[in-house]
C-alpha positions as CSV (number, residue, x, y, z in Angstrom):
1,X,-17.9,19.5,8.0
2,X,-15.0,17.2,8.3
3,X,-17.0,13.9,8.5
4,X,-19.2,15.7,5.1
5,X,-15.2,15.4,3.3
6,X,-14.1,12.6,4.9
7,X,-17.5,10.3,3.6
8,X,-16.3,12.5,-0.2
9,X,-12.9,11.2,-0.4
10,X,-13.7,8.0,0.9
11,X,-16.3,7.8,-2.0
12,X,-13.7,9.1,-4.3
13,X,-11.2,6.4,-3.6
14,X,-14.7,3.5,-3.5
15,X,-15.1,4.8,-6.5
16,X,-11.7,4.9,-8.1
17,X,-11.1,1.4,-7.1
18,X,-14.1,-0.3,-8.9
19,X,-13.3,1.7,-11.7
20,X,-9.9,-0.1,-11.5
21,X,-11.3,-3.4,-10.7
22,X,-13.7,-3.2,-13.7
23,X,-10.6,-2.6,-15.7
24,X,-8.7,-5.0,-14.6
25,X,-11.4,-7.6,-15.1
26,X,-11.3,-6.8,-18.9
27,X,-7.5,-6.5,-18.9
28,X,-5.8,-8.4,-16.4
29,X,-2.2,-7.7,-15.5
30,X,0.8,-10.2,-16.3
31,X,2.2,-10.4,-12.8
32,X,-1.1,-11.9,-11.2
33,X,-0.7,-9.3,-7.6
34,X,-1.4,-6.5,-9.9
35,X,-4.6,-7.3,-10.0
36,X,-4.6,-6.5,-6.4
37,X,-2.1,-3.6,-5.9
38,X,-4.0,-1.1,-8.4
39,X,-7.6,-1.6,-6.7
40,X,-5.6,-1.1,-3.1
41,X,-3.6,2.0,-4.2
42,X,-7.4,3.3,-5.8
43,X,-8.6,3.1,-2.6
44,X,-5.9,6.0,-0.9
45,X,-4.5,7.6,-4.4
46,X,-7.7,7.7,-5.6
47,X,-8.3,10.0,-9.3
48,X,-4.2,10.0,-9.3
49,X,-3.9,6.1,-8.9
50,X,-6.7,6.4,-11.9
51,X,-4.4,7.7,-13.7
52,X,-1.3,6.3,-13.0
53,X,-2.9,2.8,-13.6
54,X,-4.5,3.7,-17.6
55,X,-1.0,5.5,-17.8
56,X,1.6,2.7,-16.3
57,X,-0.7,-0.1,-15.3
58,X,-2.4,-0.7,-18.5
59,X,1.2,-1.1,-20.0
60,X,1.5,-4.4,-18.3
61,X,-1.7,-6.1,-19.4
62,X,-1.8,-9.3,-20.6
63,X,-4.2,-8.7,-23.7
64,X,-3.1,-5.5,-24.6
65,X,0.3,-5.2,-26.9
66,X,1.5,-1.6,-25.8
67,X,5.1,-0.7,-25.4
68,X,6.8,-0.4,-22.6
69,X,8.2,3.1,-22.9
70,X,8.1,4.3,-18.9
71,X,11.3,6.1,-17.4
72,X,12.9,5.0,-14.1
73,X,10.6,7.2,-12.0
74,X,7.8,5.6,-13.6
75,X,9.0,2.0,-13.1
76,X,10.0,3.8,-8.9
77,X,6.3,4.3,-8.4
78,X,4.8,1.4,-9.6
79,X,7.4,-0.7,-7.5
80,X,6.3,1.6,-4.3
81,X,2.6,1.1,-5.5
82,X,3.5,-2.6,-5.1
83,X,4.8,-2.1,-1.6
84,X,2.4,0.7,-0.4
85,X,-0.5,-1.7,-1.3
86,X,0.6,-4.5,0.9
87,X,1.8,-2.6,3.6
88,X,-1.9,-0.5,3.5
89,X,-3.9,-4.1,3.2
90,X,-2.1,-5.2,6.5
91,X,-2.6,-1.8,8.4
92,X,-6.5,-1.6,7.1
93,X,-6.8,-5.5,8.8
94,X,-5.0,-4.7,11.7
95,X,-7.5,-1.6,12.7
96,X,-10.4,-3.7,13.3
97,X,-8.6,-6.4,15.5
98,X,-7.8,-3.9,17.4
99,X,-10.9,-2.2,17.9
100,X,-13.1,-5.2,18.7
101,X,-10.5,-6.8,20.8
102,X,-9.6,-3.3,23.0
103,X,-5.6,-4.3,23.3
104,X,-3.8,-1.8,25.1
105,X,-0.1,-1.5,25.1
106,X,1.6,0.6,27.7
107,X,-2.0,2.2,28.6
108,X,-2.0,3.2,24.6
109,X,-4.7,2.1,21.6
110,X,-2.2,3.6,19.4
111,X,0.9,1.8,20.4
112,X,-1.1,-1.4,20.1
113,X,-2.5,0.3,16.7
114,X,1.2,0.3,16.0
115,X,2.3,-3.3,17.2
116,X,-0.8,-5.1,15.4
117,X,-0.6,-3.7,12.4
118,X,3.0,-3.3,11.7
119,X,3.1,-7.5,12.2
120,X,0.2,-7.3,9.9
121,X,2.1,-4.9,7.1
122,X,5.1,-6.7,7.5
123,X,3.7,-10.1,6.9
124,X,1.2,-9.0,4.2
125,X,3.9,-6.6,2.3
126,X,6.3,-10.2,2.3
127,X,3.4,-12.2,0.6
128,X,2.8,-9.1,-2.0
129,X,6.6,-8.9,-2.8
130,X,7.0,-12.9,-2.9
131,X,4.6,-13.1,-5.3
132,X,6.1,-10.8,-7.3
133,X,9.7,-12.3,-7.2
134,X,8.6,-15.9,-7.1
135,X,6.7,-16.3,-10.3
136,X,9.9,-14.9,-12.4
137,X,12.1,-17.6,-10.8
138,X,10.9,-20.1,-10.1
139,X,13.6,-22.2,-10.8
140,X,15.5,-21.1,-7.6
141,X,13.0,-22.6,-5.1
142,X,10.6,-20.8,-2.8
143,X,13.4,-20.3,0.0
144,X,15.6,-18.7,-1.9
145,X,12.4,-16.1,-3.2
146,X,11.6,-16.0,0.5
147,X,14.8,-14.7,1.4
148,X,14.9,-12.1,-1.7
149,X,11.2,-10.9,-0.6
150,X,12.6,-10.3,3.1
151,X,16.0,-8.6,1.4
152,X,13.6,-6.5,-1.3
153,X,10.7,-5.7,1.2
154,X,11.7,-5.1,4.6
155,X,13.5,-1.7,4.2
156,X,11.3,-0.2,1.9
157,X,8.2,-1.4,4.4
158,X,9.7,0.1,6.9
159,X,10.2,3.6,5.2
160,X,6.4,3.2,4.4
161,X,5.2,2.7,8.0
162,X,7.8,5.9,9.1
163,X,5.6,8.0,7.4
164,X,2.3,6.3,8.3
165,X,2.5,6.0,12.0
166,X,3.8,9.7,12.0
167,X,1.2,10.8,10.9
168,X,-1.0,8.6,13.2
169,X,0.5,10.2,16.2
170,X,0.0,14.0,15.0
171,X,-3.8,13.0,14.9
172,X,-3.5,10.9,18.0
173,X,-2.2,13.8,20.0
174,X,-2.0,16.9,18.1
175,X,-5.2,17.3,15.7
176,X,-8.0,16.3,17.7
177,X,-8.8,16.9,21.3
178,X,-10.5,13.5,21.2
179,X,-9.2,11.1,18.6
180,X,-11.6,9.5,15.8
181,X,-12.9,6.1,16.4
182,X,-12.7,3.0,13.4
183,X,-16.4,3.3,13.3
184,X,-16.2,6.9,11.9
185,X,-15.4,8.2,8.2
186,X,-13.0,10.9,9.6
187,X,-10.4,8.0,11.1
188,X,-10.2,6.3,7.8
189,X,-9.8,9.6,6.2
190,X,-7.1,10.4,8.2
191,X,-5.5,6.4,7.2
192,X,-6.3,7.6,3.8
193,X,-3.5,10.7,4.4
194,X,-1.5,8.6,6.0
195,X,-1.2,5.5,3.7
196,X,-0.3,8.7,1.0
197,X,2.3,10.1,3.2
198,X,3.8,6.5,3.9
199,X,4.1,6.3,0.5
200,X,6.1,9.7,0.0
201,X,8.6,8.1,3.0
202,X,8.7,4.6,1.1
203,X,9.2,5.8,-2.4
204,X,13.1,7.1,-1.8
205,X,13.5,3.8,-0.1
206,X,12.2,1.8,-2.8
207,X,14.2,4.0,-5.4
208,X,17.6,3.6,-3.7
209,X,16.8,-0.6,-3.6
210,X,15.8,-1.0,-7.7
211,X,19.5,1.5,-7.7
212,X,21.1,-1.1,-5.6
213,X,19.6,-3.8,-7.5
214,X,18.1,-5.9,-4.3
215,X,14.5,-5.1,-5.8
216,X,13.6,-4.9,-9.4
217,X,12.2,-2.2,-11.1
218,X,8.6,-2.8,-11.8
């Protein structure tokens, strides 16, 4: 029964994602990673990235003249949409490496689950932030957006993975008596839940930076 919801939900967020895509297609975004953080977020957030994309995302097309009329909370979540999608890209690379490759840290598939694709999250959620921050200055120089992406990024990435590996542990150890493999709908199931929940743990972290003014409201 739970590989019959896990293949539904995965379908759901397929599903939600080209419906994005197609979208986007028609109407793409101004800031060019857009394009990729709505189809990534579909993917986990499924109906509710749906509708926070025609709600918040379509504001922000280039082609389409609509008033920018969204509230702080609004402008919170699409910021941690922005962060959640890089940090989810980097974590849905690093599962296969580790998989096909059968690294082991301290006797553990999940600690090397952890080391591979935190380095992979981090690196991939600093590419997604530069090229939000570097486009809008450019006159500052790529160092100087480097070091702004690592300032903006690296706390609120952090917070993300918090809640993501938690909850890759209570499966590891507490849910199942043997853990699901990558080749099975029920592990990316359970990355789907997680990739939500690390996005619940990121979003006060990204909230409290756009406050502080280190990362800008998006």
């Amino acid at each position: 029964m739970l590989e019959v919801i896990s293949w539904i939900f995965l379908a759901i967020g397929i599903l939600s994602s080209l419906i994005i895509v197609i979208d986007i297609i028609r109407h793409p975004q101004m800031m060019a990673i857009m394009n990729l953080v709505w189809p990534l977020n579909g993917w986990f957030f499924g109906p509710f990235a749906l509708w926070a994309y025609f709600k918040w995302g379509r504001l922000k097309a280039k082609n389409l003249d609509k008033e920018d009329n969204r509230g702080e909370g609004a402008q919170v979540f699409v910021s941690t949409s922005h962060c959640a999608a890089g940090c989810s890209f980097g974590d849905a690379v690093g599962v296969p490496i580790v998989a096909l490759t059968g690294i082991m840290i301290a006797g553990s598939t999940l600690f090397a689950h952890y080391t591979i694709e935190f380095i992979l999250a981090y690196i991939f959620g600093v590419i997604f932030q530069f090229y939000a921050i570097y486009p809008m200055n450019k006159e500052q120089g790529m160092m100087n957006a480097l070091k702004e992406t690592i300032k903006a990024d690296s706390f609120s990435l952090i917070a993300f993975e918090v809640g993501m590996f938690g909850w890759m542990a209570i499966v590891h150890y507490l849910l199942f008596p043997t853990p699901p493999k990558p080749h099975e709908a029920t592990y990316w199931f359970m990355m789907q839940i997680a990739m939500i929940l690390g996005f619940l743990t990121s979003y006060p972290a990204n909230w409290l930076l756009v406050k502080k003014g280190i990362k800008e409201a998006m």
